[in-house]
Backbone bond lengths (Angstrom), bond angles and torsions (degrees), N, CA, C in turn:
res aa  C-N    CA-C-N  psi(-1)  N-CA   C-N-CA  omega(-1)  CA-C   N-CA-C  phi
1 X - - - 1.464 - - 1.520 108.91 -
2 X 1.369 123.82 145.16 1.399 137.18 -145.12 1.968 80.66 -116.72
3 X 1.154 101.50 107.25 1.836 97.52 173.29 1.261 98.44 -109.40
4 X 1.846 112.18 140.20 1.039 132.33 -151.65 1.748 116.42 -135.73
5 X 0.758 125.54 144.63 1.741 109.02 -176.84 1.567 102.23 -74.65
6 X 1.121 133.87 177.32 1.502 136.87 -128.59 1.742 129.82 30.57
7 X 1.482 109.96 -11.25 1.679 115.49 -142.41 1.924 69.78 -83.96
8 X 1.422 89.70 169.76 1.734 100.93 -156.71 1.650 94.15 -145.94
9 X 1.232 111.29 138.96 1.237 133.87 -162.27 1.435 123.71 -98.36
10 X 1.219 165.65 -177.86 1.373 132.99 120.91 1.749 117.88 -148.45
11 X 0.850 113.90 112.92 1.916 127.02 -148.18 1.334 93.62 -69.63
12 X 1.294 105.43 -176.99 1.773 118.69 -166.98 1.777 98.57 -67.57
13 X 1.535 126.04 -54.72 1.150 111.22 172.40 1.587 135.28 -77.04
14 X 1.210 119.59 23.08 1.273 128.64 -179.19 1.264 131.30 88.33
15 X 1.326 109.38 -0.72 1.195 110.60 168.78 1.516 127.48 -63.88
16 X 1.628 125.63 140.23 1.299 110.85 -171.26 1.902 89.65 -104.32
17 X 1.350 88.36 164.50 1.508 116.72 157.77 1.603 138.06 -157.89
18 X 1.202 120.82 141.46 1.173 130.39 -157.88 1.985 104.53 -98.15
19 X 1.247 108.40 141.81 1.586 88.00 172.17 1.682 91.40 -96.47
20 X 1.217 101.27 147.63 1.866 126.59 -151.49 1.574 91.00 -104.67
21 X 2.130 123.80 -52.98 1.239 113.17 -177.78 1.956 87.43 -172.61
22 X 1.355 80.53 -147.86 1.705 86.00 166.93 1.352 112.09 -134.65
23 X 0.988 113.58 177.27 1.980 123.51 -176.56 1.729 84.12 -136.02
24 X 1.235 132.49 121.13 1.178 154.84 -154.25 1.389 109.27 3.78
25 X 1.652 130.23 -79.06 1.270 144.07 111.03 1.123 134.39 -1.72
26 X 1.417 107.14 -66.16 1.629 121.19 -154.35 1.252 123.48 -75.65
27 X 1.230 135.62 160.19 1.262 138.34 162.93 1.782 97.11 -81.46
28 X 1.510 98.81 144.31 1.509 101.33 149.40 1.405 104.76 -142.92
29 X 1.789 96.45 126.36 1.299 107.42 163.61 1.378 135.54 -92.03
30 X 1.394 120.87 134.51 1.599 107.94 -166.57 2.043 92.99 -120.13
31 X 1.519 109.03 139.83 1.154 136.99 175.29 1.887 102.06 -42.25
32 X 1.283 131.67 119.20 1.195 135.32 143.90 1.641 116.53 -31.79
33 X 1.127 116.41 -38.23 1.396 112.60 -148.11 1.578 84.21 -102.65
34 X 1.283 112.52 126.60 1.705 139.31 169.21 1.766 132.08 -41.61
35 X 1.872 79.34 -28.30 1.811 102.60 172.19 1.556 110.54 -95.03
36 X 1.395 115.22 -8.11 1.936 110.85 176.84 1.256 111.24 -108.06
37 X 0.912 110.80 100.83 1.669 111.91 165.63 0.831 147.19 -79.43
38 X 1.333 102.88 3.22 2.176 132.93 167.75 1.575 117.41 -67.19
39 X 1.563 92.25 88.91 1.921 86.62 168.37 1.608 106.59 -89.25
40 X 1.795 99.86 150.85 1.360 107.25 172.15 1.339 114.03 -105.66
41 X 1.459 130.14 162.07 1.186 142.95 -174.88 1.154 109.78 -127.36
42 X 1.471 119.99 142.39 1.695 135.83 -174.74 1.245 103.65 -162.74
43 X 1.642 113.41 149.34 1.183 144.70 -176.35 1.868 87.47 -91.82
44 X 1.625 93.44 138.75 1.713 94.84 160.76 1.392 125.60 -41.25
45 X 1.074 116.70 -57.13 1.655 116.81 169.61 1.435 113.31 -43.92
46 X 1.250 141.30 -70.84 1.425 139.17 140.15 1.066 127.27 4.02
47 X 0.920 113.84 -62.55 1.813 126.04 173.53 2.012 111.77 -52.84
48 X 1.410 97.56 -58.00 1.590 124.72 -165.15 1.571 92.74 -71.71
49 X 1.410 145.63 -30.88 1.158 169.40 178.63 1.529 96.06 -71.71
50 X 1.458 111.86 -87.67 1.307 97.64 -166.50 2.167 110.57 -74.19
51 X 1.016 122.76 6.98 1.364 116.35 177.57 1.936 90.66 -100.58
52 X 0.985 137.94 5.72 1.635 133.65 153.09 1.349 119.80 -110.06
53 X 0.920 94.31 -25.71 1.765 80.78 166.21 1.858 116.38 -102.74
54 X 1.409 126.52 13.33 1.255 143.15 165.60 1.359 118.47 56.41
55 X 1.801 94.43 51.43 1.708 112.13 164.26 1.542 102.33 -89.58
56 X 1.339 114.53 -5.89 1.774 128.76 171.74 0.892 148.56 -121.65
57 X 1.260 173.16 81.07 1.313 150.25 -125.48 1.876 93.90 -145.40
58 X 1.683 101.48 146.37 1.263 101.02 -173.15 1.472 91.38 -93.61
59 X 0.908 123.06 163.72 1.287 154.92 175.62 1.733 127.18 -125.89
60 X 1.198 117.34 -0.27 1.592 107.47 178.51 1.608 78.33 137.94
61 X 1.341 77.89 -159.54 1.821 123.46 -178.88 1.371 137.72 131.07
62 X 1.438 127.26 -172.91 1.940 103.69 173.47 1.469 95.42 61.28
63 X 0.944 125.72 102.30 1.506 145.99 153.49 1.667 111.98 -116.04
């Protein structure tokens, strides 16, 4: 899977997230919701890891 900035995430409890950009490597994901201000960070492997074993699921993105 080709991860992209806007593409949007959404974890086992429902939280959504957007990837925001990168940090050299990294993904950083930043919270949809206006009240969380906690971005997360992941290594590609990380990402590809948790979207197969379904700590992730994409949901859209690119608006």
């Amino acid at each position: 899977m080709m991860i992209q900035k806007k593409d949007r995430f959404e974890n086992k409890r429902g939280k959504v997230y957007e990837i925001a950009g990168k940090w050299g490597r990294d993904f950083i994901l930043a919270p949809i919701e206006e009240a969380d201000d906690e971005c997360l960070i992941y290594t590609p492997g990380e990402m590809e890891e948790f979207l197969e074993t379904g700590c992730f699921k994409s949901v859209g993105g690119k608006k």
